[in-house]
N, C-alpha and C positions, 0 to 999 in steps of 0.2 A: 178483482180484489176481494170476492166473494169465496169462500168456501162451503162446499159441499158437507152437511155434516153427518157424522156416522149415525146409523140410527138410534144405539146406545148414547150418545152424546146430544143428546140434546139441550141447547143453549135455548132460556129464557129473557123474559126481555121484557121494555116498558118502553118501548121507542112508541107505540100506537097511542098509550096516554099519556104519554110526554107531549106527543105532536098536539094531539086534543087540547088541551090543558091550555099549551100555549098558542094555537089559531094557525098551527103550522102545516100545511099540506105536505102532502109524500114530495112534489116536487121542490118546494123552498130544501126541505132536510138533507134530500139528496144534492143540489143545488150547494147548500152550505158544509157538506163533507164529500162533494167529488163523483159520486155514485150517481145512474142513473134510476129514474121514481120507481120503475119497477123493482129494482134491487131492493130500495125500503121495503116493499111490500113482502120479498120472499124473506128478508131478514127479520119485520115482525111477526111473520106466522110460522116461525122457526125452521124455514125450509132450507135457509141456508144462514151459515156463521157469518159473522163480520171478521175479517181479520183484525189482528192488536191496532193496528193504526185506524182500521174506518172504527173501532170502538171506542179509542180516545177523543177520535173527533166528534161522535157524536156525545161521549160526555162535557167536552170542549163548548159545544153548541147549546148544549142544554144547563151547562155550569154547575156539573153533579159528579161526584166519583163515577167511575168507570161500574163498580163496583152496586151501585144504586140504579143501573140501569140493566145490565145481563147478568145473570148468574146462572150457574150448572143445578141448581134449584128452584123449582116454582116459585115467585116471588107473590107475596101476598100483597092484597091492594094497596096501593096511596092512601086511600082512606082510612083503611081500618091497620095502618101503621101509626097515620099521624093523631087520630081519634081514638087509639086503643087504651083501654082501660090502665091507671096509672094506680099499678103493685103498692 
């Protein structure tokens, strides 16, 4: 259920401090969307895509837009999202 991704394509992610965050190990995450623990690992370190459906499930799990978890852009920290200076 894993895709291989092109090398121009690189898909970003926050699945490692999502997991963090909330006490979750690579094997619960995989466990709670179908995947085996090593697959978390190559899909955090962007070696391989999640398909549409393991992406929904992990924003499912984690009760976040899809959207707030991978994107085709570097994603800036948690922190300095929710702690950023207020225009």
């Amino acid at each position: 259920m894993v895709a291989k991704r092109p090398p121009e394509g690189k898909l970003y992610n926050r699945l490692a401090a999502l997991r963090a965050e909330r006490g979750m190990s690579r094997a619960e995450l995989a466990a709670a969307i179908g995947i085996h623990p090593q697959s978390v690992g190559f899909i955090e370190r962007g070696d391989y895509g999640p398909s549409l459906e393991l992406a929904l499930k992990a924003a499912q799990v984690f009760g976040l837009p899809v959207e707030a978890i991978f994107s085709l852009s570097p994603l800036p920290s948690l922190s300095a999202q929710v702690y950023a200076p207020k225009e």
